[in-house]
RODOZA-898742 format. One record per atom (N, C-alpha, C, CB): residue number from 0; chain; atom name; x, y, z. Coordinates in Angstrom, 3 decimals. Each point is the difference from the previous one (the first is absolute). Glycine has a CB too. Layout:
<site k="NUM" c="A" a="CA" east="X" north="Y" up="Z"/>
...
END
This chain:
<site k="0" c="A" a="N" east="16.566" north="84.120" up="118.970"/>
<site k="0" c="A" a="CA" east="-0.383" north="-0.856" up="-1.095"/>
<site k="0" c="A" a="C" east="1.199" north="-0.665" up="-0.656"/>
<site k="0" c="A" a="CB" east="-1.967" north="1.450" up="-0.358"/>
<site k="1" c="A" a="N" east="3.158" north="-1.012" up="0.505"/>
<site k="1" c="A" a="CA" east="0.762" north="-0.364" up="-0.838"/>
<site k="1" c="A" a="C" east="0.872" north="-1.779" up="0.640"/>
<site k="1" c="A" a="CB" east="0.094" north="3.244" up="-0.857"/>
<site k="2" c="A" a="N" east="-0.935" north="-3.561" up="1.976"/>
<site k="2" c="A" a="CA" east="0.338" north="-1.474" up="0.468"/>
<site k="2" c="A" a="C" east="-0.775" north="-1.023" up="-1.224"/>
<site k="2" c="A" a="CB" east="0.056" north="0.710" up="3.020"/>
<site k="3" c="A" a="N" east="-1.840" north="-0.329" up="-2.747"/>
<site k="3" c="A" a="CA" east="-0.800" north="-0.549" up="-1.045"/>
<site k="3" c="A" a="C" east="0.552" north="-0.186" up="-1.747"/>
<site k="3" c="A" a="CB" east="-1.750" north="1.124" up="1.835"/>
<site k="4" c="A" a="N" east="2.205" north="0.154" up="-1.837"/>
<site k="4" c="A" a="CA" east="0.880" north="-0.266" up="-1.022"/>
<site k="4" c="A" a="C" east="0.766" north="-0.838" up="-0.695"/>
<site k="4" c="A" a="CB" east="-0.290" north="1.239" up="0.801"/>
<site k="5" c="A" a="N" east="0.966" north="-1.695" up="0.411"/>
<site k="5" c="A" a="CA" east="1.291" north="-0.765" up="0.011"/>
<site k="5" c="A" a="C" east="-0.541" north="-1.464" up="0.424"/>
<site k="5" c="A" a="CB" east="1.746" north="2.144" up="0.696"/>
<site k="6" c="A" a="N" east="-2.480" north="-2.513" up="-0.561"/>
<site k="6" c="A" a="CA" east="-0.842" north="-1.356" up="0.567"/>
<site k="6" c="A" a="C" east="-0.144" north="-0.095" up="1.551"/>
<site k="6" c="A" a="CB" east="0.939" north="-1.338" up="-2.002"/>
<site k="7" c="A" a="N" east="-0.570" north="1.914" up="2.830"/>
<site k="7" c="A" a="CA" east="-0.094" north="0.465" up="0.970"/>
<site k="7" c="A" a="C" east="-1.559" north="-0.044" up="0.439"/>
<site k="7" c="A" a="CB" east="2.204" north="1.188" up="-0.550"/>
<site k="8" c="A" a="N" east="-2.664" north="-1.996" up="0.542"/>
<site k="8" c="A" a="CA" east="-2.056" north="0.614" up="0.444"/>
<site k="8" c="A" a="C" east="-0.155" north="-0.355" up="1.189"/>
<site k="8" c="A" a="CB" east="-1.447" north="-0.488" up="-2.060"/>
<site k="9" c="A" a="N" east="1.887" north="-0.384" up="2.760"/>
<site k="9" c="A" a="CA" east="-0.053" north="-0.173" up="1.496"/>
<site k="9" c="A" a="C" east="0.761" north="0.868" up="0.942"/>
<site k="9" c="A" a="CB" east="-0.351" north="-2.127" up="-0.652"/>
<site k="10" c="A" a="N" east="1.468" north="2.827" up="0.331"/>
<site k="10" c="A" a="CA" east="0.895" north="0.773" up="0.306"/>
<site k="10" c="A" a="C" east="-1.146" north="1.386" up="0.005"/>
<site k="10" c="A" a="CB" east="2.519" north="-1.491" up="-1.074"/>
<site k="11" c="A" a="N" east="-2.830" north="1.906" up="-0.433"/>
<site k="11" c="A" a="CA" east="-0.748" north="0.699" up="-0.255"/>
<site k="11" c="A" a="C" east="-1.759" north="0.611" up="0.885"/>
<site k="11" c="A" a="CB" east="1.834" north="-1.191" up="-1.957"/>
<site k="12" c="A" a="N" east="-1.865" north="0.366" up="2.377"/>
<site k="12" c="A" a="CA" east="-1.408" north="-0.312" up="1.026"/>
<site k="12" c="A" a="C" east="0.000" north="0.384" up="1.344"/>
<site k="12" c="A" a="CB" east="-0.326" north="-1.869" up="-1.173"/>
<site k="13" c="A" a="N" east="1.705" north="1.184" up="1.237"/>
<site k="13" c="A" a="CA" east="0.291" north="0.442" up="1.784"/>
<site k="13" c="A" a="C" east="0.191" north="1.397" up="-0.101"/>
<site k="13" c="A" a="CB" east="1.351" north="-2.118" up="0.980"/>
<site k="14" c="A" a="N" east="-0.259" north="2.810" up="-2.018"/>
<site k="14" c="A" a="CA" east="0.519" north="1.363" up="0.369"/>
<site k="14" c="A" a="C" east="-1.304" north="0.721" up="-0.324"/>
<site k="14" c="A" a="CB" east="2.717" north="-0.154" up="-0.544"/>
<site k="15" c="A" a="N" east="-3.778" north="0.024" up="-0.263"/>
<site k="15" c="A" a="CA" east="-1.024" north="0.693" up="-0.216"/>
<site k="15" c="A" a="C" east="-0.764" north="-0.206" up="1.298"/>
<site k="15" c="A" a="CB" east="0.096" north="-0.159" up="-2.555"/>
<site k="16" c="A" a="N" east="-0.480" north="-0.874" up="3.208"/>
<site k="16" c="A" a="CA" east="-0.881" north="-0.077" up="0.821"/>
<site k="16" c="A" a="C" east="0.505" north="0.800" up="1.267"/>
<site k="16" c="A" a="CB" east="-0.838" north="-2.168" up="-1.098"/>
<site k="17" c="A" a="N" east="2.477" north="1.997" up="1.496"/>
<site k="17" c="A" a="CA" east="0.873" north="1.369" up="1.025"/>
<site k="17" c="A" a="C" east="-0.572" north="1.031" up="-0.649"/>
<site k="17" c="A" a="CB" east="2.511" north="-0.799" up="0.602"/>
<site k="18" c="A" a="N" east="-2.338" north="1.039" up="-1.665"/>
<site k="18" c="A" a="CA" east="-0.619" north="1.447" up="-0.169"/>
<site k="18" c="A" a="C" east="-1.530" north="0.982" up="0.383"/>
<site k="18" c="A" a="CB" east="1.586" north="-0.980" up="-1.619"/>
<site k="19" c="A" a="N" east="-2.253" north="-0.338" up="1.512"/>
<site k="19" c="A" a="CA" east="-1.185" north="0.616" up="-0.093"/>
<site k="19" c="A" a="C" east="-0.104" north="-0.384" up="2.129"/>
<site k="19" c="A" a="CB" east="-1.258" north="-0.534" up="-3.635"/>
<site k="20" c="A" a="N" east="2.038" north="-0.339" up="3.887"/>
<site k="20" c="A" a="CA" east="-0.827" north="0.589" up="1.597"/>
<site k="20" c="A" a="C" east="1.034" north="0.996" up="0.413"/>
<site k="20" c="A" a="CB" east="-1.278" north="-2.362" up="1.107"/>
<site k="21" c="A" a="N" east="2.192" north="2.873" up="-1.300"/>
<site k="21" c="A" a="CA" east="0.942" north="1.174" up="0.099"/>
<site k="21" c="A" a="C" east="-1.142" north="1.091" up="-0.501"/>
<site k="21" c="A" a="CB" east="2.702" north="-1.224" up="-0.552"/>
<site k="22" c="A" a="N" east="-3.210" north="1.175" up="-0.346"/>
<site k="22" c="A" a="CA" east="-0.716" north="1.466" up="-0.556"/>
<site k="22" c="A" a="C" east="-1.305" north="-0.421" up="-0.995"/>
<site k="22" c="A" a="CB" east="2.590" north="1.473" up="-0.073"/>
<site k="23" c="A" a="N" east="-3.653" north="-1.689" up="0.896"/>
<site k="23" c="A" a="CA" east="-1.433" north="-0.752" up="-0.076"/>
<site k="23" c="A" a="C" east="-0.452" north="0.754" up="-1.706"/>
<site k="23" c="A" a="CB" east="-0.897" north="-0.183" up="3.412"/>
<site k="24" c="A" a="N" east="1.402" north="1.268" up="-3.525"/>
<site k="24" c="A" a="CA" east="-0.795" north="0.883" up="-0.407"/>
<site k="24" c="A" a="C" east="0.693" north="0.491" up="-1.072"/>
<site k="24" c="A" a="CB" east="-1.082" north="0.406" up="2.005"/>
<site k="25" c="A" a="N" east="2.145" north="-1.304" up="-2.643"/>
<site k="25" c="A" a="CA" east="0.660" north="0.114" up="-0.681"/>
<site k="25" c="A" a="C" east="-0.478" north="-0.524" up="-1.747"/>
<site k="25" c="A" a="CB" east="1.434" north="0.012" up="2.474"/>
<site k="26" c="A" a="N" east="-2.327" north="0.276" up="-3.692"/>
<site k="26" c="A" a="CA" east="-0.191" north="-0.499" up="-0.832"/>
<site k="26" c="A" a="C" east="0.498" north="-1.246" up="-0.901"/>
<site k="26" c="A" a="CB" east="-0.534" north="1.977" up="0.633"/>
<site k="27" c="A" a="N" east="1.836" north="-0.612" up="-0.844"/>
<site k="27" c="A" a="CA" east="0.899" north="-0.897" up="-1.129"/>
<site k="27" c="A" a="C" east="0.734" north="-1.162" up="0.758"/>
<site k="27" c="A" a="CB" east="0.539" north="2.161" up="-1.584"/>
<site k="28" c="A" a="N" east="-0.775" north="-2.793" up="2.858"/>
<site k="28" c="A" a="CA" east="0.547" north="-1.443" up="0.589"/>
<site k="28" c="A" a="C" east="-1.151" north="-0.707" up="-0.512"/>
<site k="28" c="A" a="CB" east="1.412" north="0.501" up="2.317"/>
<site k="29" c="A" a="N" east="-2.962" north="-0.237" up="-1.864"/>
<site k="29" c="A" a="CA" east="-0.655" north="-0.918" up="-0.304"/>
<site k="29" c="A" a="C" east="-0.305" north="-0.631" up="-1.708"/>
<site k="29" c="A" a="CB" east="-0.704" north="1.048" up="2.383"/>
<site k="30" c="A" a="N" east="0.840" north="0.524" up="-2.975"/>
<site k="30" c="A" a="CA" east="0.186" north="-0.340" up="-1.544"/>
<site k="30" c="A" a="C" east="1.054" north="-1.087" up="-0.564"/>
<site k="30" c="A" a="CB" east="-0.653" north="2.368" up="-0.099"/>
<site k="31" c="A" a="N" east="1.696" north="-2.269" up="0.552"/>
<site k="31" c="A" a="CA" east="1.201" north="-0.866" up="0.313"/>
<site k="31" c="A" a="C" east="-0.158" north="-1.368" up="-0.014"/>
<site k="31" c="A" a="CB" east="0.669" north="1.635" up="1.236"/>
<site k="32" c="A" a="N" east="-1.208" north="-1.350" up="-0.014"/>
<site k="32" c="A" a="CA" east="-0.411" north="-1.741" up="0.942"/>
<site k="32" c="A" a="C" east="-1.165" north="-0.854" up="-0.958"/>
<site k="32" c="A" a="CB" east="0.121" north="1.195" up="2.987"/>
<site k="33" c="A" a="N" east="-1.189" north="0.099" up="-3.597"/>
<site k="33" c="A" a="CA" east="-0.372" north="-1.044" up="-0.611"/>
<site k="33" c="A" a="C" east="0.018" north="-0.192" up="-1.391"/>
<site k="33" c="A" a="CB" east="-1.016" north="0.012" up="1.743"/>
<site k="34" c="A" a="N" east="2.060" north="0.349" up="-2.777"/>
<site k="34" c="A" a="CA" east="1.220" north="-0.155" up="-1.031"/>
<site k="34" c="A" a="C" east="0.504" north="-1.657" up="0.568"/>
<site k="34" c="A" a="CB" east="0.962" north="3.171" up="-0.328"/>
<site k="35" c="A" a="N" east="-0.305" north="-3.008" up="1.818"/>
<site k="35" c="A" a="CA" east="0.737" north="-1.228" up="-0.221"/>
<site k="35" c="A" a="C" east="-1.171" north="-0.914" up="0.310"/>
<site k="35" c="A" a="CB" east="2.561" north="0.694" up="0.627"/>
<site k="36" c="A" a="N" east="-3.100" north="-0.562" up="0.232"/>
<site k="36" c="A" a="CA" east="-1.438" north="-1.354" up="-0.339"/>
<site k="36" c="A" a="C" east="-0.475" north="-0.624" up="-1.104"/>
<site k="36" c="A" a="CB" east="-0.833" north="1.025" up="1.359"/>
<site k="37" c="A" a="N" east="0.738" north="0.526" up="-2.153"/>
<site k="37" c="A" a="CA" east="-0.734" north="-0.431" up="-1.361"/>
<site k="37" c="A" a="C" east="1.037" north="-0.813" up="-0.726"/>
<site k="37" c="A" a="CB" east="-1.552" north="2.139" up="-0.262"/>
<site k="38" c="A" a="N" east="3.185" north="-2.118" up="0.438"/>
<site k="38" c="A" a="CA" east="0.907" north="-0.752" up="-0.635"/>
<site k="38" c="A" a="C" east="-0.487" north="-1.575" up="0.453"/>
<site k="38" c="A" a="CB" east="2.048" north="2.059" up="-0.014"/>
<site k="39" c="A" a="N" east="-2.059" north="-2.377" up="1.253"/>
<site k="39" c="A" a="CA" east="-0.143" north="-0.738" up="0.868"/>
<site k="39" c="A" a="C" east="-1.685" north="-0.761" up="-0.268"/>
<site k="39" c="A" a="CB" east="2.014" north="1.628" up="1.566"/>
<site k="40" c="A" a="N" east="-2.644" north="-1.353" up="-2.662"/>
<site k="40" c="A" a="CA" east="-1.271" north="-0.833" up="-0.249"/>
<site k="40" c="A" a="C" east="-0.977" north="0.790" up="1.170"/>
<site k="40" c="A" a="CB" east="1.237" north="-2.696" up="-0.884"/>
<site k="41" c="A" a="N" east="-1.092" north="2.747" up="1.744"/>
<site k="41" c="A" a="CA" east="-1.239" north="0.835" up="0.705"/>
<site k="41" c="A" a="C" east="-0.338" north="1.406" up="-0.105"/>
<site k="41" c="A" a="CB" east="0.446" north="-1.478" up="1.414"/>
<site k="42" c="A" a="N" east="-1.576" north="1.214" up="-2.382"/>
<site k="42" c="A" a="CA" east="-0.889" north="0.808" up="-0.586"/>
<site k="42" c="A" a="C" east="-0.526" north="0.924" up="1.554"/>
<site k="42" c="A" a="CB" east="-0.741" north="-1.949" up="-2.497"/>
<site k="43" c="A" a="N" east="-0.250" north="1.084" up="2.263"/>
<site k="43" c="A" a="CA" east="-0.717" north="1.006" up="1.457"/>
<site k="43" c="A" a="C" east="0.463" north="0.555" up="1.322"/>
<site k="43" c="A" a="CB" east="-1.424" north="-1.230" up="-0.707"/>
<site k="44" c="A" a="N" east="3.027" north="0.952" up="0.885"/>
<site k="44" c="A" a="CA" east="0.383" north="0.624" up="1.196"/>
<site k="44" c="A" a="C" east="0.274" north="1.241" up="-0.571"/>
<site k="44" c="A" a="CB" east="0.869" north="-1.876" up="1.381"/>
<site k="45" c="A" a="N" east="-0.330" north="1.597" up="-3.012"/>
<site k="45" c="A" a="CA" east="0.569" north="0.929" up="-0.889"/>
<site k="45" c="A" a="C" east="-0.843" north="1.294" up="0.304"/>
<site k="45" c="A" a="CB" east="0.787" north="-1.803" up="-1.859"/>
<site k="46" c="A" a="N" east="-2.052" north="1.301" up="1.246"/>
<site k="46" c="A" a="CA" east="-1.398" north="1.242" up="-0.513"/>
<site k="46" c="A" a="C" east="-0.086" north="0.580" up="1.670"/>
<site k="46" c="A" a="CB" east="-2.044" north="-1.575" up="-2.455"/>
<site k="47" c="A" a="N" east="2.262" north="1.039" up="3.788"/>
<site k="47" c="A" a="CA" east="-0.316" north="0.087" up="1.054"/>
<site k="47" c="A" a="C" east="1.086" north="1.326" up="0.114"/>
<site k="47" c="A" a="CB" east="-1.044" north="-2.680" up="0.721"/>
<site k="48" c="A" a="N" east="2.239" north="2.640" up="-1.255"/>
<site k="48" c="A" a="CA" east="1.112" north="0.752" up="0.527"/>
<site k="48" c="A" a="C" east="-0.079" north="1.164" up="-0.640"/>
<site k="48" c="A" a="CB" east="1.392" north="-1.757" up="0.496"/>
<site k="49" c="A" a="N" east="-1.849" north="1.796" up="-2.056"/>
<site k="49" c="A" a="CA" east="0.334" north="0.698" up="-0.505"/>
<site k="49" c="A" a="C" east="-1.745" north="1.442" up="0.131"/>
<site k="49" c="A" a="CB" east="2.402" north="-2.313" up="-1.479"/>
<site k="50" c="A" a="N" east="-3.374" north="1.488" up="1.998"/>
<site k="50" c="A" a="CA" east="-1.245" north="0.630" up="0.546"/>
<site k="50" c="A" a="C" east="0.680" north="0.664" up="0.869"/>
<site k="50" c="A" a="CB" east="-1.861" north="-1.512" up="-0.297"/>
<site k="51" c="A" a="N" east="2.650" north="1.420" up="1.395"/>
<site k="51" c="A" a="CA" east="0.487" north="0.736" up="1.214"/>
<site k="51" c="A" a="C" east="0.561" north="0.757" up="-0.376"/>
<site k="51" c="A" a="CB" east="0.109" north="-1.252" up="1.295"/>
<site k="52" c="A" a="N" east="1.228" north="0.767" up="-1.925"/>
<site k="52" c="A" a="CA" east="0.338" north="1.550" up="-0.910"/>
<site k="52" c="A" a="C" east="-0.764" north="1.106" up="-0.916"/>
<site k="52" c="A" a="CB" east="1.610" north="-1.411" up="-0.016"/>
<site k="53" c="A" a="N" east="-2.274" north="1.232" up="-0.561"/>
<site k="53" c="A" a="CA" east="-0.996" north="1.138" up="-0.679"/>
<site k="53" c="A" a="C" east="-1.174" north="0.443" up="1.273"/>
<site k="53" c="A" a="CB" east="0.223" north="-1.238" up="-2.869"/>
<site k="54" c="A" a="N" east="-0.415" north="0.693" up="3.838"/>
<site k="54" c="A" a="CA" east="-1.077" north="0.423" up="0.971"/>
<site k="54" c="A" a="C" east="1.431" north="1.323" up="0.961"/>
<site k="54" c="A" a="CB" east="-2.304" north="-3.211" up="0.255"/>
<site k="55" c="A" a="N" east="3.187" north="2.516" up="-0.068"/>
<site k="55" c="A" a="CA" east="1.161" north="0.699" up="0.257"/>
<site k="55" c="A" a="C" east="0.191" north="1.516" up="-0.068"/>
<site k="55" c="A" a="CB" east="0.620" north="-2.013" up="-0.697"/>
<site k="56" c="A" a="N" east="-0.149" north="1.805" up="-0.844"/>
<site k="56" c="A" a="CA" east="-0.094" north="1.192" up="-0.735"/>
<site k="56" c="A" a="C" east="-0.457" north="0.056" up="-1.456"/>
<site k="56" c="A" a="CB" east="1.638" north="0.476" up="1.512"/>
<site k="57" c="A" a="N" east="-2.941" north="-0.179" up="-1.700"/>
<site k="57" c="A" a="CA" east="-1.127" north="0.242" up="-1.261"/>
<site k="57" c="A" a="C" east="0.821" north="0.224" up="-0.945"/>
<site k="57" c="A" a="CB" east="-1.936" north="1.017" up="1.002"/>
<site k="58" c="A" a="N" east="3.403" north="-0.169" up="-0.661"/>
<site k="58" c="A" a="CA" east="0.159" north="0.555" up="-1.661"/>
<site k="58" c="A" a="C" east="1.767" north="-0.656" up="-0.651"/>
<site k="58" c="A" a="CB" east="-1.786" north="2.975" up="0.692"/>
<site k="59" c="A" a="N" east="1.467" north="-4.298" up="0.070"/>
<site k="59" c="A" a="CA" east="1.164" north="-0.331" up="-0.123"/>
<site k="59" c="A" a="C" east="-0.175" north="-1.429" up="-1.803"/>
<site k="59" c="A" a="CB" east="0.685" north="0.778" up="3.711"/>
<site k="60" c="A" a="N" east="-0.272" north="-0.316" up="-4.258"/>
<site k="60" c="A" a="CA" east="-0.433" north="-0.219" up="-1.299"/>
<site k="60" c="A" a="C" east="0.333" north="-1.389" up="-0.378"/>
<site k="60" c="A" a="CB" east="0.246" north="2.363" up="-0.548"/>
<site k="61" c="A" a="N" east="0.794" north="-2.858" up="1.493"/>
<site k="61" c="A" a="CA" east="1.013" north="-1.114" up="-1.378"/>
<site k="61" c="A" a="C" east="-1.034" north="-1.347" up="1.088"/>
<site k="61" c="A" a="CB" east="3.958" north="1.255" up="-0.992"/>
<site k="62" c="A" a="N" east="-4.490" north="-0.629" up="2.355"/>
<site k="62" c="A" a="CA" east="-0.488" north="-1.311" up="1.034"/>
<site k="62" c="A" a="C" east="-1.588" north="0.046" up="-1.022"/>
<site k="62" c="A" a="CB" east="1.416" north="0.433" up="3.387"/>
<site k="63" c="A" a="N" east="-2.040" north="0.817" up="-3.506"/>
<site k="63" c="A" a="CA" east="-1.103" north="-0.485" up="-0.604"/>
<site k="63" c="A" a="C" east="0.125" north="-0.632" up="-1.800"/>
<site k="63" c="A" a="CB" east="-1.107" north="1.900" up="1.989"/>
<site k="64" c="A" a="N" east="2.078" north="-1.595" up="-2.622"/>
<site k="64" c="A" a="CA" east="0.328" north="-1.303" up="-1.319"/>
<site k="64" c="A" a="C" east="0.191" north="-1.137" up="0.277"/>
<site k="64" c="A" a="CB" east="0.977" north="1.211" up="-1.104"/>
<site k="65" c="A" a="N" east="-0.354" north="-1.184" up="2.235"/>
<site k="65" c="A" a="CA" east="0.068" north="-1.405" up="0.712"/>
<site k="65" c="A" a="C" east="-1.034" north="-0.838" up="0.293"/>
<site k="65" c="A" a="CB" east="1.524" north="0.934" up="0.833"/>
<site k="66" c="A" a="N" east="-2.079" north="-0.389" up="-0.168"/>
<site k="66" c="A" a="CA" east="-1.817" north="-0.685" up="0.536"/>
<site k="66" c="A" a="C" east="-0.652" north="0.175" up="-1.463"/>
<site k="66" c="A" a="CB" east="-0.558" north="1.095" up="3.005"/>
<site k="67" c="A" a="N" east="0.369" north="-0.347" up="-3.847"/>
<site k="67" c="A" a="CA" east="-0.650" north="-0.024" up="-1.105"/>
<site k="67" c="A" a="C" east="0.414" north="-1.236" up="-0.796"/>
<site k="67" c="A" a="CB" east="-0.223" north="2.459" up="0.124"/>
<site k="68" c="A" a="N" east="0.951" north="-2.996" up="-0.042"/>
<site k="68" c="A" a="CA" east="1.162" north="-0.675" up="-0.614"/>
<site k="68" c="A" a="C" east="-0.161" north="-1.660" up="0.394"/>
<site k="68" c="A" a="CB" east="1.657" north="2.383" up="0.230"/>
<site k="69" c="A" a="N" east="-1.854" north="-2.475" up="1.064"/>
<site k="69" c="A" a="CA" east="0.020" north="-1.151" up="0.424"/>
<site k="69" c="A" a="C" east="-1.504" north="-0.496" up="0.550"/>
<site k="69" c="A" a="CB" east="2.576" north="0.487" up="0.408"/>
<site k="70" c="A" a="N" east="-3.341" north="0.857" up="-0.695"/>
<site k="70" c="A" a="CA" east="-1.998" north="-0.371" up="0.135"/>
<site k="70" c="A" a="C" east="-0.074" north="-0.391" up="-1.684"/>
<site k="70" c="A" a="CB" east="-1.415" north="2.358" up="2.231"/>
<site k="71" c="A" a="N" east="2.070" north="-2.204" up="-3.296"/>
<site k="71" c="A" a="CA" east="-0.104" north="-0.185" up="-1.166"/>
<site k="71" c="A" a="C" east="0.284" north="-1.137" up="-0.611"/>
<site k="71" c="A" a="CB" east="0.210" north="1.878" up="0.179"/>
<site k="72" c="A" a="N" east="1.066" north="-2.377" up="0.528"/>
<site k="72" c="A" a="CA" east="0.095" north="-1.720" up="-0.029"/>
<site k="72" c="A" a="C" east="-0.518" north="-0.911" up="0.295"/>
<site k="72" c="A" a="CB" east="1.162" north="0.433" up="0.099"/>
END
């Protein structure tokens, strides 16, 4: 995260998207990935990414504030 940070969001996308086909099954990338989307105006790839992560892992807390967060906007 700390590219997105820095304005980095295209930079940011690629290394998230290596991540997730390196390790499918990995949460906190897709939570990530869709943080920088949601920077990036796309909503629904956003809600798309951050669904995968909580289907992922149920008890992963900060991906479901996230989706709560961006079904609320």
């Amino acid at each position: 995260m700390c590219l997105s940070r820095k304005g980095f969001l295209a930079q940011s996308l690629g290394e998230l998207n290596q991540a997730i086909l390196l390790n499918p099954k990995h949460a906190p990338s897709y939570h990530n990935l869709g943080l920088v989307l949601k920077k990036q105006g796309q909503a629904g790839k956003a809600t798309e990414n951050f669904r995968k992560a909580v289907a992922l892992d149920p008890k992963y807390r900060l991906a479901w504030q996230s989706l709560a967060t961006i079904l609320y906007e």
